[in-house]
N, C-alpha and C positions, 0 to 999 in steps of 0.2 A: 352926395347921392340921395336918392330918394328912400326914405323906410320904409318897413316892410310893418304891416301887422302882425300883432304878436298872437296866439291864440289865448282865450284868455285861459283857457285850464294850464297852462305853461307859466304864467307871473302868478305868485303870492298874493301878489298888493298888486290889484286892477292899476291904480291911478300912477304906482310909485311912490317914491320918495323925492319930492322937488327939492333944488335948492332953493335957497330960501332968497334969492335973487331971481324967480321964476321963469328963467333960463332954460336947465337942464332937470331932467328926472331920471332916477333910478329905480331898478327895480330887480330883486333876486329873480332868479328864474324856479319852478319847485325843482325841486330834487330829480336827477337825472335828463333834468333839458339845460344843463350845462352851463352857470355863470350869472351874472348879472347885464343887464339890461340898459340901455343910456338913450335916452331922446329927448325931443327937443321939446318944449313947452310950449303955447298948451297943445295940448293934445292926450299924453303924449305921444309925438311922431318917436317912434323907435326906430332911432338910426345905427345905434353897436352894440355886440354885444364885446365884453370880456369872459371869453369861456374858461374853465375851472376856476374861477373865483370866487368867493366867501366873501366876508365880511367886506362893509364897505362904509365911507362915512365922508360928508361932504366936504371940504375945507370950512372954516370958519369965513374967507372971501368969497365962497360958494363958486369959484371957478376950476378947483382941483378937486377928483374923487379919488382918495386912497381904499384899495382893497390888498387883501391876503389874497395869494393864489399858488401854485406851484403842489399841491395837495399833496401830499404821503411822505416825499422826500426831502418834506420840509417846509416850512411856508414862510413866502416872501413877501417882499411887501412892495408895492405896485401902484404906480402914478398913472392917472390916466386925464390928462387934459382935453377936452370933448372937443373944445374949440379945433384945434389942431389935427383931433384923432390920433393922439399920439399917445402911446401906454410905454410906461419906462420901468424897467425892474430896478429899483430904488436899493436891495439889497443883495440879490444874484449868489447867491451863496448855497453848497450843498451839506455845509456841516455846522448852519446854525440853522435855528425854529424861529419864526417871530409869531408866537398865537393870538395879541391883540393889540391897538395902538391907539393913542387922542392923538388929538393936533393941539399943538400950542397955540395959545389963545392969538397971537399975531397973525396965525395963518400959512405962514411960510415954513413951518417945522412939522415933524412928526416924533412922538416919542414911543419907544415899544421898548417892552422887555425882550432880549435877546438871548436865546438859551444855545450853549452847543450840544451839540450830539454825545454824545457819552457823559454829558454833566458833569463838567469838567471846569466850566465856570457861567456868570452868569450875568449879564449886564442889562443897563437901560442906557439904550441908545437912543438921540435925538437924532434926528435924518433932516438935511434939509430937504425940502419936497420937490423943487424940482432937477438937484444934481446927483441927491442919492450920498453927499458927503455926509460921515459923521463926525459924531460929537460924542463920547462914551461920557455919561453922566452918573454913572456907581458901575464898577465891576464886582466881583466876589468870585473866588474859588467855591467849586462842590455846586451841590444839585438843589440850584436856589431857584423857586419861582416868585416872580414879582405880580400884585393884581390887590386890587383894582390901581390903574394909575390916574392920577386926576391933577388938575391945573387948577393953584388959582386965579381968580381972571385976572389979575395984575402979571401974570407968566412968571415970578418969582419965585415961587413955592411950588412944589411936587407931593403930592401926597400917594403913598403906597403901601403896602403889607408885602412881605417877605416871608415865603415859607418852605421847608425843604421838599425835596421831591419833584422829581420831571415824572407829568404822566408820559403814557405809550399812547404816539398818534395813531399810527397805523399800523398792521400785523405785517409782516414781508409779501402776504400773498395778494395784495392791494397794490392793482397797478398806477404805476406813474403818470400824472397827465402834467403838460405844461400848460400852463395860461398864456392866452394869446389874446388876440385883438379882430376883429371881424367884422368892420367899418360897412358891411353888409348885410347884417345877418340873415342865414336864411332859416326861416326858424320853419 
């Protein structure tokens, strides 16, 4: 389909954030126009958006964009292949948190810390990116947060800090939105 203009008081970042194979661009939307932003280069033409979504980071092949979405009742983590238009929830879950992720240097992995809901235990899971299968890479009992995580470029080493404590995302009076896909956006 044809994109739509985006107005510009609605993106952060005029231009985006391009892959680095000048393909596709991204761009947050600000606060309360709902999600991140996907078009084509140059331009950029804005062709989708991904509404309640966060964070976002390009693959290392620069073909995959992983973002957090699913806001309050927990954040999931979300494949979105632009070629395709197709957005995958990679982790689908209502009683764990994922609050940030890298990708492993090959490209084809995602690693995030994985916290459950009542802090109860706490892992770093490797995701493949595009089936959503894991790989648990450290569990722990109790209310352990993982951060910063970092690769190094040989994908052999992990590096992390480990400290106790889950913060509180959201208060109960913060409604639920799900993340979707909107291969039209009409902004």
């Amino acid at each position: 389909g044809v994109g739509h203009p985006v107005p510009n008081q609605s993106v952060e970042q005029r231009k985006g954030s391009p892959s680095a194979n000048g393909t596709w661009s991204a761009a947050q939307l600000a606060s309360g126009a709902g999600g991140v932003i996907v078009g084509r280069e140059p331009g950029p033409d804005w062709r989708m958006r991904v509404g309640e979504a966060g964070s976002y980071l390009w693959s290392p092949t620069q073909d995959l964009l992983a973002l957090l979405g699913n806001r309050c009742r927990g954040f999931d983590l979300f494949m979105l292949e632009p070629e395709n238009e197709t957005l995958t929830n990679l982790t689908a879950s209502y009683d764990e948190i994922v609050q940030f992720f890298v990708w492993e240097p090959g490209g084809s992995r995602i690693t995030a810390p994985v916290i459950a809901f009542g802090a109860t235990r706490g892992s770093i899971v490797s995701f493949d990116a595009l089936t959503g299968q894991r790989e648990v890479i450290i569990s722990v009992e109790g209310d352990w947060m993982f951060s910063p995580l970092v690769w190094d470029p040989s994908g052999t080493k992990l590096l992390f800090e480990a400290s106790r404590g889950v913060p509180k995302l959201c208060g109960d009076d913060v409604e639920y939105r799900d993340t979707y896909l909107d291969p039209v956006p009409n902004f």
